[in-house]
KETIMAR-118385 format. One record per residue (C-alpha): residue number from 1; residue in three letters; chain; x, y, z. Coordinates in nm, 3 decimals, padded with zeros to 5 digits. Each point is the difference from the previous one (the first is absolute). Example, Ala and Ser with C-alpha at 12.3 -4.5 7.8 and 13.67 -1.06 7.14 Angstrom:
<vexmis>
<i 1; aa ALA; ch A; east 01.230; north -00.450; up 00.780>
<i 2; aa SER; ch A; east 00.137; north 00.344; up -00.066>
</vexmis>
This chain:
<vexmis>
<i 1; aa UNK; ch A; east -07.058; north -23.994; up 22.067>
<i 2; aa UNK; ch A; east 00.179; north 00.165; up -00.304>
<i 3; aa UNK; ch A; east 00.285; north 00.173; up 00.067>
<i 4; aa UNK; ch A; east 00.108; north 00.327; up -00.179>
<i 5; aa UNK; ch A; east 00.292; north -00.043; up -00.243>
<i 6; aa UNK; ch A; east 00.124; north 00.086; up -00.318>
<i 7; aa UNK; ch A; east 00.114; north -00.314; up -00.215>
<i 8; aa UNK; ch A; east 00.220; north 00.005; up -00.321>
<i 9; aa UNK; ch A; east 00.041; north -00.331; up -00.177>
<i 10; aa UNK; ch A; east -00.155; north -00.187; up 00.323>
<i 11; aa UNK; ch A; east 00.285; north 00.174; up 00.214>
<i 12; aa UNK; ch A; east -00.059; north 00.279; up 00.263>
<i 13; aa UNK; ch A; east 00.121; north 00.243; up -00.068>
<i 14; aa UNK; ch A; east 00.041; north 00.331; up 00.278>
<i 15; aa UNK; ch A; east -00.209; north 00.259; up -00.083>
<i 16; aa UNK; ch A; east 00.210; north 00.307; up 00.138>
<i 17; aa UNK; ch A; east 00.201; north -00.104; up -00.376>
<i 18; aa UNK; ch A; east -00.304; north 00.035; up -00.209>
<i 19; aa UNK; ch A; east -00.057; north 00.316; up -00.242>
<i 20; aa UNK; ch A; east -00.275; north 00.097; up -00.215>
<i 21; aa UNK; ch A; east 00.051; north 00.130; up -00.371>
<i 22; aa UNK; ch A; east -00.279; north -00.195; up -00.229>
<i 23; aa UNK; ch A; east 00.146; north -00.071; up -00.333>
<i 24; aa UNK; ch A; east -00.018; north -00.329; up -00.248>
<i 25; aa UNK; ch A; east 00.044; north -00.324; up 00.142>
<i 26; aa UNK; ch A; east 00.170; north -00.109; up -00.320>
<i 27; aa UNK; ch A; east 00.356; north 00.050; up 00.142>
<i 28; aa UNK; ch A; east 00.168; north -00.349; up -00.039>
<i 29; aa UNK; ch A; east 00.100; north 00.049; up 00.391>
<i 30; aa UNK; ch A; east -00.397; north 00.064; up 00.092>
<i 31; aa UNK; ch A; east -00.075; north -00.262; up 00.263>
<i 32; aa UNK; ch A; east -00.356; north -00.069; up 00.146>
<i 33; aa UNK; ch A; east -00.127; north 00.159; up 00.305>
<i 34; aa UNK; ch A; east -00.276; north -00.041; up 00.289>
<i 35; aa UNK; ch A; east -00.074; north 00.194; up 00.247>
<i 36; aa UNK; ch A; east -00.204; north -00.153; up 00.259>
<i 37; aa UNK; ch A; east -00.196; north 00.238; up 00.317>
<i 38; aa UNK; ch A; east -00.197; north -00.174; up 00.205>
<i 39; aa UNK; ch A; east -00.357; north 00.095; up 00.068>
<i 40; aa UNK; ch A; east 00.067; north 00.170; up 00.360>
<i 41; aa UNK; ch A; east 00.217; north 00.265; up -00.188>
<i 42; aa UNK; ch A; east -00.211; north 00.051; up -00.352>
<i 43; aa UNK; ch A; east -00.193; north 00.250; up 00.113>
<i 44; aa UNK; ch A; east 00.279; north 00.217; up 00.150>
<i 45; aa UNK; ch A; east 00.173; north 00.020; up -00.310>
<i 46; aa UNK; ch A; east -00.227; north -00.043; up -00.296>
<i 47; aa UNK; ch A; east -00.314; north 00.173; up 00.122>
<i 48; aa UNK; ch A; east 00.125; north 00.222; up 00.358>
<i 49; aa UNK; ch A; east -00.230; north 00.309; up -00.107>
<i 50; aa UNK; ch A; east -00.286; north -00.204; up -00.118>
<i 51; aa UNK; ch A; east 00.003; north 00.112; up -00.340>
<i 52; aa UNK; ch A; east -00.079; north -00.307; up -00.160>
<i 53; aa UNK; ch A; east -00.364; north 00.040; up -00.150>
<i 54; aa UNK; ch A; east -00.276; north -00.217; up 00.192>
<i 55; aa UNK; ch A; east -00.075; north -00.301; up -00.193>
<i 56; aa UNK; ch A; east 00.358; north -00.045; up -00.180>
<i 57; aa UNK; ch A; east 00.202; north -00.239; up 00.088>
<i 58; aa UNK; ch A; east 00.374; north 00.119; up 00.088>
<i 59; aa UNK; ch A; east 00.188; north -00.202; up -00.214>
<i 60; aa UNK; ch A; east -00.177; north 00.156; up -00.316>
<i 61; aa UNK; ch A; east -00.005; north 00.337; up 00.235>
<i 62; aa UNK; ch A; east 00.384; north -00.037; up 00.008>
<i 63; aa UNK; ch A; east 00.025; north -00.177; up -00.352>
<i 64; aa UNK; ch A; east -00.162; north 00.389; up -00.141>
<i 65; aa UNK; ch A; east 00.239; north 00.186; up 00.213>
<i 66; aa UNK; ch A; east 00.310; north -00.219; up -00.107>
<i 67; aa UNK; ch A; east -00.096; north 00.077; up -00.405>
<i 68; aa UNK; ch A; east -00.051; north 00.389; up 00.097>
<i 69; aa UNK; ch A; east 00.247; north 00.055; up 00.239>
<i 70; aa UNK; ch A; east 00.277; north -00.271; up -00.017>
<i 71; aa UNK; ch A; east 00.325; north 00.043; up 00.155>
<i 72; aa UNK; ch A; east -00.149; north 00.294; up 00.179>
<i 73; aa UNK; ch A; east -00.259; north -00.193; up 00.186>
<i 74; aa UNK; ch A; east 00.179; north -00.331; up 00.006>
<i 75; aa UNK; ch A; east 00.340; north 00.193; up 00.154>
<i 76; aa UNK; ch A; east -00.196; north 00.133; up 00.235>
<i 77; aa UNK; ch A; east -00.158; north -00.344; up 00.114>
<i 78; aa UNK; ch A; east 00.347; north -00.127; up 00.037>
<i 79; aa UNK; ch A; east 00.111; north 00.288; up 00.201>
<i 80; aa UNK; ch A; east -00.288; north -00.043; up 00.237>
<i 81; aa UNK; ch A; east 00.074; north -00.364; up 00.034>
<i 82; aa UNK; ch A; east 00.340; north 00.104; up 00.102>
<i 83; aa UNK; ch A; east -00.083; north 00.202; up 00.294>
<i 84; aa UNK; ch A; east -00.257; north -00.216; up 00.088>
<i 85; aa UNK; ch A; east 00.262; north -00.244; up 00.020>
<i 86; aa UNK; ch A; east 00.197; north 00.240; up 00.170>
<i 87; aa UNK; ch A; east 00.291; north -00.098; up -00.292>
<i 88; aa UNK; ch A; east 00.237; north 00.325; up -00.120>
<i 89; aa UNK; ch A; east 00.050; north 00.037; up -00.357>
<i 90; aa UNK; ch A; east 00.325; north -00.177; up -00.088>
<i 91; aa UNK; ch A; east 00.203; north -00.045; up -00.309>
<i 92; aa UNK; ch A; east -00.252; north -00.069; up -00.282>
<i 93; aa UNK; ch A; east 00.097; north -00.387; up -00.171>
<i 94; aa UNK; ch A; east -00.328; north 00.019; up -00.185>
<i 95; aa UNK; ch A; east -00.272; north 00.182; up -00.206>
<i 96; aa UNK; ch A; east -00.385; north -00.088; up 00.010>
<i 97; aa UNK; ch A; east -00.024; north 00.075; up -00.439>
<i 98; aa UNK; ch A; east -00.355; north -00.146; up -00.043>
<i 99; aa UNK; ch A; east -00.290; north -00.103; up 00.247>
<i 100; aa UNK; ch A; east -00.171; north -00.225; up -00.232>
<i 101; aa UNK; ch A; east -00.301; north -00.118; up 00.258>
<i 102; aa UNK; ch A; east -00.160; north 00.108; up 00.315>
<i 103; aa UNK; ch A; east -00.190; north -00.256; up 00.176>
<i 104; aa UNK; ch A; east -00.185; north -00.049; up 00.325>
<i 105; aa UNK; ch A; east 00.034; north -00.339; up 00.079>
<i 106; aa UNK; ch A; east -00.296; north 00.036; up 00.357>
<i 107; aa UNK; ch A; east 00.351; north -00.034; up 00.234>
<i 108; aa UNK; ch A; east 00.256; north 00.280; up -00.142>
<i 109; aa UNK; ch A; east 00.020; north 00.198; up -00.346>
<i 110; aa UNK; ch A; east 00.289; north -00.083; up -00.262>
<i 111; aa UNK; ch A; east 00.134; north 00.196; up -00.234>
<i 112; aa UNK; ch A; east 00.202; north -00.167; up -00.281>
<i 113; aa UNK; ch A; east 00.227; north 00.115; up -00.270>
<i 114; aa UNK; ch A; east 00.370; north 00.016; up -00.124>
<i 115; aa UNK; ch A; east 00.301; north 00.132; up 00.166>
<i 116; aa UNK; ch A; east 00.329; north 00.099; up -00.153>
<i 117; aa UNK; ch A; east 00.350; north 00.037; up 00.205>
<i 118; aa UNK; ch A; east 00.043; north 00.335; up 00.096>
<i 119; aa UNK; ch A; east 00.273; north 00.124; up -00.195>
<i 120; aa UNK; ch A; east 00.225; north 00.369; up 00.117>
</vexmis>
């Protein structure tokens, strides 16, 4: 079984110190993401009031909602992954800038992209 975790570089990375602010990747301190949730959580946090359409898949549900929505949606899925966790919000080291795929791989959903260090 998967297990839920947020990866930058290969490294895990906590994910009470991730933020959400889409902008370009193109920052020559962008790093690559993945964020891995195992099936027995995808449908708790990307479709918990059934409002993917019948006969779409989630990943392009969530791919749609990503493009329309962005760090709205995506900030939100991070939050809930956080209390699921039952993790606090704690001092931010870096900032989802791009989700660049969403894929259901049959034993969790990933979402991939660029990160940048959070900067104050």
């Amino acid at each position: 079984m998967e297990l839920l975790t947020f990866r930058i570089d290969g490294e895990e990375i906590p994910i009470e110190t991730i933020w959400v602010h889409f902008q370009g990747g193109e920052s020559p301190n962008a790093r690559p993401f993945c964020l891995t949730v195992p099936l027995e959580h995808v449908k708790c946090l990307f479709n918990r009031h059934g409002n993917c359409p019948s006969g779409t898949s989630l990943d392009t549900y969530w791919t749609a909602l990503v493009s329309e929505l962005g760090t709205f949606v995506v900030g939100g899925l991070i939050k809930d992954i956080r209390k699921l966790l039952q993790k606090e919000q704690g001092a931010f080291q870096w900032v989802i800038a791009t989700v660049d795929e969403v894929k259901d791989t049959g034993e969790a959903m990933v979402l991939r992209g660029k990160v940048v260090p959070f900067v104050r």
